[in-house]
PAROGU-621078 format. One line per 5 residues: number of its first residue (from 1); their letters; for each residue x, y, z of N, C-alpha, C, CB. Coordinates in nm, 2 decimals. Glycine has a CB too. Layout:
# residues N
NUM = A = X Y Z X Y Z X Y Z X Y Z | ...
***
This chain:
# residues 186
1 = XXXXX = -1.06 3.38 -0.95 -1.07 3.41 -0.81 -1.22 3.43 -0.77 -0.98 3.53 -0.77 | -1.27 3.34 -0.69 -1.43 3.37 -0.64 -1.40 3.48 -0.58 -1.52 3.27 -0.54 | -1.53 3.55 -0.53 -1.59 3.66 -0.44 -1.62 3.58 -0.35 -1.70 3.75 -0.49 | -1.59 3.59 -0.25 -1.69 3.54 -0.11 -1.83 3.53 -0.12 -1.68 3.65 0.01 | -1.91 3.60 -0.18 -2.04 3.60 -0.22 -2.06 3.44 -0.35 -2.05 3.78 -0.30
6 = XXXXX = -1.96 3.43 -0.39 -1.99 3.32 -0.47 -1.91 3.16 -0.45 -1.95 3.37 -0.60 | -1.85 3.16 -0.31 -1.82 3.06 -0.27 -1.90 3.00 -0.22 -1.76 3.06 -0.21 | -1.80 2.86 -0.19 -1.92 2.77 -0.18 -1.79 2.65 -0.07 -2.01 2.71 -0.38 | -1.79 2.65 0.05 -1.75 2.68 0.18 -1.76 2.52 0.31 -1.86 2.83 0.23 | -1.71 2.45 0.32 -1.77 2.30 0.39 -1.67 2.34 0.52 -1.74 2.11 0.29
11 = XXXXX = -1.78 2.29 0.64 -1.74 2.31 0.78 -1.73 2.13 0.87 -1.88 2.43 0.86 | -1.61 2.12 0.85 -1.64 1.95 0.89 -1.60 1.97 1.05 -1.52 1.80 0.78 | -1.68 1.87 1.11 -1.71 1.93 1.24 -1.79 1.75 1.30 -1.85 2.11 1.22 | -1.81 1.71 1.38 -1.88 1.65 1.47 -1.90 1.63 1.66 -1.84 1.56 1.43 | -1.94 1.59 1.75 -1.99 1.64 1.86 -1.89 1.66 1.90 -2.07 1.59 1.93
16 = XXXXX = -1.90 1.76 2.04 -1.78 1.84 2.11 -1.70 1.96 2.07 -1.68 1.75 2.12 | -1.79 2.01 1.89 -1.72 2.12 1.87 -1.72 2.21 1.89 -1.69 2.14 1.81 | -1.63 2.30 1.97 -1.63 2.46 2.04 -1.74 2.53 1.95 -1.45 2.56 2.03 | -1.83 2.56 2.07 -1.95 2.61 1.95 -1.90 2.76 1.89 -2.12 2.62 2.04 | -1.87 2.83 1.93 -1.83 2.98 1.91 -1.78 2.94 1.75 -1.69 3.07 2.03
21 = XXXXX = -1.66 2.80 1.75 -1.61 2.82 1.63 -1.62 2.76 1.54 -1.51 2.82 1.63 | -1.80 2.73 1.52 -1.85 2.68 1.41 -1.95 2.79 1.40 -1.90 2.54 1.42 | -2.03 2.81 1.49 -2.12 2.88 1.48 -2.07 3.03 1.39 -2.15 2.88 1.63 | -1.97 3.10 1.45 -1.92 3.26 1.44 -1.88 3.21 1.28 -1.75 3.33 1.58 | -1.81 3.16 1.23 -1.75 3.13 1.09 -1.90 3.10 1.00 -1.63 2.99 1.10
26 = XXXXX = -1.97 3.02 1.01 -2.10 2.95 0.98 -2.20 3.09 0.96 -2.14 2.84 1.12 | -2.20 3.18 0.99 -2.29 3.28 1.07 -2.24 3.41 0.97 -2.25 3.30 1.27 | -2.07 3.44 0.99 -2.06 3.51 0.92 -1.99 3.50 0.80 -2.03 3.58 0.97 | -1.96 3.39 0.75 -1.92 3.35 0.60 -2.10 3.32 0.52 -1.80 3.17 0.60 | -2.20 3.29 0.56 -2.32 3.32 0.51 -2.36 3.44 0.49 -2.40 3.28 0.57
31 = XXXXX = -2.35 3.54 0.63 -2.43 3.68 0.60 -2.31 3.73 0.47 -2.44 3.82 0.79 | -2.19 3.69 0.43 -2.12 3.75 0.34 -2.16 3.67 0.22 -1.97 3.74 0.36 | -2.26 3.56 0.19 -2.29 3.57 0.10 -2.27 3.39 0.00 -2.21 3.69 0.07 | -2.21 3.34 0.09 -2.09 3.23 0.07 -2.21 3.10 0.09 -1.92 3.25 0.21 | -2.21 3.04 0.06 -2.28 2.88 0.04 -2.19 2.81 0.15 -2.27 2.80 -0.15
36 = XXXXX = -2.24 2.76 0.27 -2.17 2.72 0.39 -2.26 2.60 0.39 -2.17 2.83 0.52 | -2.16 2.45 0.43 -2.25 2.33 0.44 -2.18 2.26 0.56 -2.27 2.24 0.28 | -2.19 2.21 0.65 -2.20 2.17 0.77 -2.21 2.00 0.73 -2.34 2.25 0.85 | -2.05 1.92 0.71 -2.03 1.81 0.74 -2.03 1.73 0.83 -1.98 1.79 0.72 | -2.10 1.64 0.88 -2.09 1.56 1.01 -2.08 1.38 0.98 -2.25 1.61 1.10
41 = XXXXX = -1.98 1.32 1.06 -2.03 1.16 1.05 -2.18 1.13 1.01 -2.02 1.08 1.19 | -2.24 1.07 0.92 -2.36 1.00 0.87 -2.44 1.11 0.82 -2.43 0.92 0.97 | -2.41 1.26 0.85 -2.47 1.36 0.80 -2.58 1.39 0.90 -2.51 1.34 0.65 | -2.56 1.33 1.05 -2.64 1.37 1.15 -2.61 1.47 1.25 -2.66 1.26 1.20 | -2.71 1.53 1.29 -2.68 1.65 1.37 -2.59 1.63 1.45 -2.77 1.70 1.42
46 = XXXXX = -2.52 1.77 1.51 -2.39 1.78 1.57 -2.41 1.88 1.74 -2.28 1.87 1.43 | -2.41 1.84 1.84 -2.43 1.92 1.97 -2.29 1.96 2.00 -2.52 1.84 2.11 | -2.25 2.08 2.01 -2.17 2.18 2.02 -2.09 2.18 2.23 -2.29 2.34 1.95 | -2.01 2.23 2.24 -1.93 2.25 2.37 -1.87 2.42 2.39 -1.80 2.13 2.38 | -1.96 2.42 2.51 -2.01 2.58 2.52 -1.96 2.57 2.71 -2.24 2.61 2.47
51 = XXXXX = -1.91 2.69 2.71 -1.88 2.70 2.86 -1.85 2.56 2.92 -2.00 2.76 2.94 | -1.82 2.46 2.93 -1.82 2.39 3.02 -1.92 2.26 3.02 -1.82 2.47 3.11 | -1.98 2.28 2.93 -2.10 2.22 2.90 -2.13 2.16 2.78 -2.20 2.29 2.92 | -2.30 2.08 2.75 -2.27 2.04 2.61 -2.39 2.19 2.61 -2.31 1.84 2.54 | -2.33 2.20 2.45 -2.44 2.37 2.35 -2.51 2.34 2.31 -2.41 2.46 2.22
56 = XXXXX = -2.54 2.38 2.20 -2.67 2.37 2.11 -2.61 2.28 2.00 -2.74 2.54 2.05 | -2.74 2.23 1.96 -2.71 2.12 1.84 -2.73 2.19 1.71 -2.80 1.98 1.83 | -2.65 2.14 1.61 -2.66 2.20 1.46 -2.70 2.12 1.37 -2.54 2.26 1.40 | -2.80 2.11 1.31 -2.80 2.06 1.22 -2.69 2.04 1.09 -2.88 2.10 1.20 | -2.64 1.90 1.02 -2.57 1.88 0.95 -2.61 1.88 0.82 -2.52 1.79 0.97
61 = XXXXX = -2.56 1.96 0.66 -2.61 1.95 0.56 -2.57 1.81 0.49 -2.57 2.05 0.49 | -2.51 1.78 0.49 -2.43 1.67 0.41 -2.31 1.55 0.52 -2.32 1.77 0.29 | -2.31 1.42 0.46 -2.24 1.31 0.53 -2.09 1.38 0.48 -2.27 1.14 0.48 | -2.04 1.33 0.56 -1.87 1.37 0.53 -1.83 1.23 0.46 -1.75 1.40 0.69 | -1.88 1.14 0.43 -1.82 1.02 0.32 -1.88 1.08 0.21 -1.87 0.84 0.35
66 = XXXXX = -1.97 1.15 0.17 -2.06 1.20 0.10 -1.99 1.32 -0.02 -2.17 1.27 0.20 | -1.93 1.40 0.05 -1.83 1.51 0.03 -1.67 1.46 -0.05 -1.81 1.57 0.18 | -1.69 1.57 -0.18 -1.58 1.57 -0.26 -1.53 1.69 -0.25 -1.60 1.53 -0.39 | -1.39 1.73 -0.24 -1.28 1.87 -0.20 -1.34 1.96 -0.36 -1.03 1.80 -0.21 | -1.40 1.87 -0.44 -1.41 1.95 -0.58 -1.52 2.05 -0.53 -1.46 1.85 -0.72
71 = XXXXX = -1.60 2.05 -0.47 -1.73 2.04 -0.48 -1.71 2.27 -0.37 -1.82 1.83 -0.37 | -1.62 2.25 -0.32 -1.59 2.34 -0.25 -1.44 2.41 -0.27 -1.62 2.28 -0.13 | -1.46 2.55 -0.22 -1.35 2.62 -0.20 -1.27 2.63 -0.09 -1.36 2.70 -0.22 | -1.30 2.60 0.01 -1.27 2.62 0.14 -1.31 2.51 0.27 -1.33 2.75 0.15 | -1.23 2.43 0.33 -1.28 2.37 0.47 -1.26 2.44 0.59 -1.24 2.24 0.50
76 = XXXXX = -1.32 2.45 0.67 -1.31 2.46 0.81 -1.32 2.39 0.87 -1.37 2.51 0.86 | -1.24 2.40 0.98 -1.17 2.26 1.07 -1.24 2.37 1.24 -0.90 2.22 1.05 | -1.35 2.36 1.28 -1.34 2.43 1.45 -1.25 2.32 1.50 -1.52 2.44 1.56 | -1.26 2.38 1.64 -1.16 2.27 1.75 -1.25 2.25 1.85 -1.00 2.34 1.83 | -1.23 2.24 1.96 -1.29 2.16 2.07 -1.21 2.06 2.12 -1.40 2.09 2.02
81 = XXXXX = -1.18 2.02 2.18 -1.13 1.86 2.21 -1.15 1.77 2.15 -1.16 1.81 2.32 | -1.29 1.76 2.19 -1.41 1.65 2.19 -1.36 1.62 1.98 -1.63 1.75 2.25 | -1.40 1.72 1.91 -1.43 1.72 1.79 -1.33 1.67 1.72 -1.47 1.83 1.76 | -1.22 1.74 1.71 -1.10 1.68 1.61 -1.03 1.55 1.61 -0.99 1.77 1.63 | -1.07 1.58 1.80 -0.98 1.43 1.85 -1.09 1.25 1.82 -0.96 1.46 2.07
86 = XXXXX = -1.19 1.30 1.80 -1.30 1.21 1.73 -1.29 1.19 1.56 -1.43 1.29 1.77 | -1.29 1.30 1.48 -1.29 1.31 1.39 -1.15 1.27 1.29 -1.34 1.42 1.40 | -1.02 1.31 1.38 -0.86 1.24 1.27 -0.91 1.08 1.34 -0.63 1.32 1.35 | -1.01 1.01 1.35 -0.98 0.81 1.37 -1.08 0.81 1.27 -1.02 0.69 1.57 | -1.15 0.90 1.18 -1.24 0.88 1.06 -1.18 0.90 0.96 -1.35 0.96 1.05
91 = XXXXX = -1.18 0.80 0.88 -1.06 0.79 0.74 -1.11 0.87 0.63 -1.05 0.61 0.66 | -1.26 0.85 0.63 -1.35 0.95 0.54 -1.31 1.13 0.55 -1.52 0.94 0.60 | -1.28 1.16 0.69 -1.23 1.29 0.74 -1.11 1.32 0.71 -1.24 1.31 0.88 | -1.03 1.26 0.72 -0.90 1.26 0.76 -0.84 1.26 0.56 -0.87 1.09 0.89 | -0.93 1.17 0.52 -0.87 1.22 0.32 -0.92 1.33 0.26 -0.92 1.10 0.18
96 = XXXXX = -1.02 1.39 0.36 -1.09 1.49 0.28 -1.00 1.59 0.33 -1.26 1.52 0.30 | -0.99 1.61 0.43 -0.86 1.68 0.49 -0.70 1.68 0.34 -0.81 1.55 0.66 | -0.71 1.58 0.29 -0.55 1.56 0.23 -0.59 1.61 0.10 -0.45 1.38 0.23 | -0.76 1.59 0.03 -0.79 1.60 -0.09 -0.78 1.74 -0.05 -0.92 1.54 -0.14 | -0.83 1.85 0.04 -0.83 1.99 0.04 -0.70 2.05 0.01 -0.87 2.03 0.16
101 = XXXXX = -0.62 1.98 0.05 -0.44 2.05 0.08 -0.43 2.01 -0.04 -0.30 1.99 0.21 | -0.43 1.92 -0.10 -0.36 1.87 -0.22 -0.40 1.89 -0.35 -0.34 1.75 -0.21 | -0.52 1.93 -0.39 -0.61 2.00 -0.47 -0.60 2.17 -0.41 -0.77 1.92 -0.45 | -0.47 2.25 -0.36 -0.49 2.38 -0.33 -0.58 2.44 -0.28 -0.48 2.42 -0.41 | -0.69 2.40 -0.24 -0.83 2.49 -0.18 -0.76 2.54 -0.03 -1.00 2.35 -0.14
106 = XXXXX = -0.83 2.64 0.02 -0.81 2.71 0.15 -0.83 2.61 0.23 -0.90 2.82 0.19 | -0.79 2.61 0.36 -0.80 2.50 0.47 -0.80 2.57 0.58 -0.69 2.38 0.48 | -0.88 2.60 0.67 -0.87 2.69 0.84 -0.91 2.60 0.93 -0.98 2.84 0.86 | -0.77 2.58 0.98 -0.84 2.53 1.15 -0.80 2.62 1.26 -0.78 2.36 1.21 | -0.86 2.57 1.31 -0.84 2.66 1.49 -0.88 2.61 1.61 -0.93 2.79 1.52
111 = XXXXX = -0.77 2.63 1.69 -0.80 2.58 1.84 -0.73 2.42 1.83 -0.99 2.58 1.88 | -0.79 2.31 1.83 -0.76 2.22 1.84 -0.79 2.10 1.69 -0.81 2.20 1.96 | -0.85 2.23 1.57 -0.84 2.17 1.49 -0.75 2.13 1.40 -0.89 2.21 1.46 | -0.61 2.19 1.42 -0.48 2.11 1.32 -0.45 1.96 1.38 -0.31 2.20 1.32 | -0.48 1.94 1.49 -0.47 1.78 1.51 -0.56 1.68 1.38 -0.56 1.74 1.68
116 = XXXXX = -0.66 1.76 1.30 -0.66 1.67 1.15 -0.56 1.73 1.06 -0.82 1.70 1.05 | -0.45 1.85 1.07 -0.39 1.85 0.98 -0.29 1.77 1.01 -0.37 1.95 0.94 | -0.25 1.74 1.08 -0.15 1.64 1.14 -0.20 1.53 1.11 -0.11 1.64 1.29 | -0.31 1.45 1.16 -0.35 1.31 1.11 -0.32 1.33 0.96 -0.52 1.26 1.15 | -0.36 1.40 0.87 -0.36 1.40 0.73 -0.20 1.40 0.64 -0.46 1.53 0.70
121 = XXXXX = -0.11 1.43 0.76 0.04 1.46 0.74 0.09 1.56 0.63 0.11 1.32 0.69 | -0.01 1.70 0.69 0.05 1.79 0.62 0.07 1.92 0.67 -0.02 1.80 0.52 | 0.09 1.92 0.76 0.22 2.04 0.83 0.33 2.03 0.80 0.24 2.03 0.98 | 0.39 1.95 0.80 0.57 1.95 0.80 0.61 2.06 0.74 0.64 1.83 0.71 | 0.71 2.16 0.76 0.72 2.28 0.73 0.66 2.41 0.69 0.75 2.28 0.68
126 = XXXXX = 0.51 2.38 0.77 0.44 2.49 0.73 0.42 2.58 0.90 0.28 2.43 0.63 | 0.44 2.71 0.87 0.42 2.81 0.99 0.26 2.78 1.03 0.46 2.98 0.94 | 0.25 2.75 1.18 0.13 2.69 1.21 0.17 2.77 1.38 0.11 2.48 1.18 | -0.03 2.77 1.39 -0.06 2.83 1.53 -0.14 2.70 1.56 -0.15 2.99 1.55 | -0.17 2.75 1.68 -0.31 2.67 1.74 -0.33 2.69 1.92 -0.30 2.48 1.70
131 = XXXXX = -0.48 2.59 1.98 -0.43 2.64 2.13 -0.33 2.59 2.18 -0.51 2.63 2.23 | -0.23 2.64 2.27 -0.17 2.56 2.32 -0.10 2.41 2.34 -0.20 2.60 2.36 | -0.20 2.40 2.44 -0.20 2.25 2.46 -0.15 2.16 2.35 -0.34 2.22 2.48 | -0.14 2.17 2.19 -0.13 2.08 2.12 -0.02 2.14 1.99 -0.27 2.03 2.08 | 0.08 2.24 2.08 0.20 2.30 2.02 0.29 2.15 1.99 0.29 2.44 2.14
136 = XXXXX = 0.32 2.11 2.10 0.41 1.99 2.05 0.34 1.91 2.01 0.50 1.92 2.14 | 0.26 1.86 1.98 0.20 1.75 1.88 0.22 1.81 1.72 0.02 1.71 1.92 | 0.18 1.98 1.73 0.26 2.04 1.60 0.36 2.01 1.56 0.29 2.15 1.60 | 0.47 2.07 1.64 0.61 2.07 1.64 0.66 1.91 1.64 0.68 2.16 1.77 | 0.61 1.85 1.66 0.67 1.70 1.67 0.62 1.64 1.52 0.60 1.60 1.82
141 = XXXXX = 0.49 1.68 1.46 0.48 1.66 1.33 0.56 1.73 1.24 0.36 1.68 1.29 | 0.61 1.82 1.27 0.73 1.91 1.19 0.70 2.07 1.14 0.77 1.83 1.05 | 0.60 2.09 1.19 0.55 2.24 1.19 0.63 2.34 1.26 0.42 2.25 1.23 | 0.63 2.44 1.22 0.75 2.54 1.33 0.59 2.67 1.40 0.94 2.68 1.18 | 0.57 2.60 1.56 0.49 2.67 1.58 0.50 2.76 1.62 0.43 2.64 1.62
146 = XXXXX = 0.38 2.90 1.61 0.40 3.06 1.64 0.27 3.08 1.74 0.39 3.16 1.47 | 0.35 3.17 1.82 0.19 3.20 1.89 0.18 3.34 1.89 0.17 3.14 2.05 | 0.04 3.33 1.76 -0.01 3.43 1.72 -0.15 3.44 1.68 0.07 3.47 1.65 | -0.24 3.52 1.67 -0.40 3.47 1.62 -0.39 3.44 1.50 -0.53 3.57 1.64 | -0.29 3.43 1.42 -0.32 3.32 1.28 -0.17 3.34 1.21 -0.48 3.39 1.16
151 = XXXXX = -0.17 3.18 1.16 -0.07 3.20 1.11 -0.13 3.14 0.95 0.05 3.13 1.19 | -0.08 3.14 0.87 -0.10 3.13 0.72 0.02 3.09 0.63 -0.15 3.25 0.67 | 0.01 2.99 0.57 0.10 2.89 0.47 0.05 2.83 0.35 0.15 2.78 0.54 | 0.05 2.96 0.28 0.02 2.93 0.11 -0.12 2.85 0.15 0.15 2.81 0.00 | -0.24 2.93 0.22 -0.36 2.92 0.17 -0.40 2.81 0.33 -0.37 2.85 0.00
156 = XXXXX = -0.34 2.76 0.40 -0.34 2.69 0.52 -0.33 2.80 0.61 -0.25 2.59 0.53 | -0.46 2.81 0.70 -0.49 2.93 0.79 -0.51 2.82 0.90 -0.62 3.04 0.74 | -0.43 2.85 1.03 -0.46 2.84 1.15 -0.42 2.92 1.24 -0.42 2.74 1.19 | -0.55 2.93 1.38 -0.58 3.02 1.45 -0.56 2.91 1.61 -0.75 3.09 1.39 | -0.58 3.03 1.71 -0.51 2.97 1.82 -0.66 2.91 1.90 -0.42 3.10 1.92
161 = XXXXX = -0.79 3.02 1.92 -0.87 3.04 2.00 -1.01 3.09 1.99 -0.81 3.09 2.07 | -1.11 3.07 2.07 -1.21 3.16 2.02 -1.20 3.31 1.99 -1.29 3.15 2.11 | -1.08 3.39 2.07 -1.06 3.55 2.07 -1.03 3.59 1.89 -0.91 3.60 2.20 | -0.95 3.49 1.89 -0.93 3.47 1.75 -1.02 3.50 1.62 -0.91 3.35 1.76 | -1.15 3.46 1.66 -1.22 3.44 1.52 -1.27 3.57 1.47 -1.35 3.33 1.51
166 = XXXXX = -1.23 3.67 1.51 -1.29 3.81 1.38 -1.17 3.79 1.29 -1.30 4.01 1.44 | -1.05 3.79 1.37 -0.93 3.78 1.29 -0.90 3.66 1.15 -0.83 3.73 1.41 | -0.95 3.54 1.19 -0.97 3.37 1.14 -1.07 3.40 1.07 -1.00 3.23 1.26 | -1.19 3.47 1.11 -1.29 3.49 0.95 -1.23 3.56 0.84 -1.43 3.58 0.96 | -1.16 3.70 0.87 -1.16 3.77 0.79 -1.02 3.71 0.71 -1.17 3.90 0.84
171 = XXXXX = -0.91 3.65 0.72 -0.84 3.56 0.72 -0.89 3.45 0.57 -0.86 3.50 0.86 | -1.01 3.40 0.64 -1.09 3.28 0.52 -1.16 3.37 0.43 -1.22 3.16 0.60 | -1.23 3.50 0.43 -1.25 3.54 0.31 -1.11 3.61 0.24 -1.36 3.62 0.31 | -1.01 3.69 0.27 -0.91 3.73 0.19 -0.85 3.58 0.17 -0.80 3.86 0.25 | -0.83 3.44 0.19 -0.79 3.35 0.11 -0.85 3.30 -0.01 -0.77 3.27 0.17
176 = XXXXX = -1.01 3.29 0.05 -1.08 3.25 -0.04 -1.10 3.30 -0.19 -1.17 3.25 0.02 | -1.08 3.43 -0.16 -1.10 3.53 -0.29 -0.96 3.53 -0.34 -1.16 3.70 -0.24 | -0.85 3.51 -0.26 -0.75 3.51 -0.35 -0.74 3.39 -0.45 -0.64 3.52 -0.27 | -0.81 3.28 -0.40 -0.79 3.12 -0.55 -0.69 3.04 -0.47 -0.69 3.17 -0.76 | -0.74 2.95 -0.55 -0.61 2.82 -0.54 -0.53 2.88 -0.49 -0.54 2.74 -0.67
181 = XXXXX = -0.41 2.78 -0.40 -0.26 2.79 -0.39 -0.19 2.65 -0.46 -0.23 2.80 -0.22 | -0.13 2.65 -0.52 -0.04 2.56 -0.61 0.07 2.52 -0.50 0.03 2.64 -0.76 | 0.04 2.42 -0.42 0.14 2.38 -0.30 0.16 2.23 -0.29 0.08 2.42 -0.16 | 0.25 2.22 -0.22 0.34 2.05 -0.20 0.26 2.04 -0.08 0.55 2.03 -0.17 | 0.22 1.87 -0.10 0.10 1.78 0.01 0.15 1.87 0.17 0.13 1.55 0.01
186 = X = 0.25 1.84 0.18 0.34 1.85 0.28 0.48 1.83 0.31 0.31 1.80 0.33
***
């Protein structure tokens, strides 16, 4: 079982993503200690959606065709609209997504980020939140949705919203430190 201090943590993400929920996770899974790397299409920087607007841009560490599920303990999925709904039509995204679930590593999305766990077809029976708006696209993949600031299924953490993320961090480190989960794809 790592320590949070000795993880090592990939945030796959591209433009449109709710900046709070890259940023706040990004921000405080580092000050804890954790090796955080920031995946983007081509490994180019990423401008964020803030109030109503476009945010600030982030720099990307690494290409997301680049990236192996080995290589890390944990992904992070932010939401946004813009982001997820861009990101499940990238095949590169979308297996790294199935390599995480299926190689047991932690997986956290939030907001509008289980629309990649759905492209990746691995909800089906697992207790799942998220915002609103994209409950039945849950439930129609076969998830039994809850509306609550996080639900959790053997190491698969999803969250509803930005209010969400003290809850959704602290969430990703007690998984992280707990290890693998030994689970079915879906």
């Amino acid at each position: 079982m790592p320590r949070i201090s000795e993880a090592r943590i990939l945030i796959m993400a591209t433009d449109g993503f709710e900046q709070s929920e890259l940023e706040v996770p990004l921000k405080e899974l580092r000050d804890k200690g954790a090796i955080v790397d920031v995946a983007s299409p081509g490994g180019e920087p990423i401008t964020g959606w803030d109030n109503k607007n476009w945010g600030a841009r982030v720099e990307a560490t690494t290409d997301i065709a680049d990236v192996s599920a080995e290589e890390y303990d944990c992904l992070v999925l932010p939401g946004g609209q813009i982001n997820p709904d861009i990101l499940r039509t990238k095949p590169d995204a979308v297996r790294l997504v199935k390599d995480f679930v299926e190689t047991g590593r932690i997986v956290a999305a939030i907001c509008h980020g289980p629309w990649l766990l759905i492209e990746a077809d691995v909800v089906k029976g697992r207790e799942m939140t998220s915002y609103p708006s994209i409950r039945t696209d849950l439930v129609n993949a076969g998830a039994a949705w809850v509306d609550q600031e996080i639900a959790i299924s053997n190491g698969i953490i999803t969250s509803r919203n930005p209010g969400d993320l003290p809850a959704f961090v602290a969430k990703i480190v007690e998984e992280v430190e707990e290890g693998r989960h030994s689970r079915r794809a879906a």
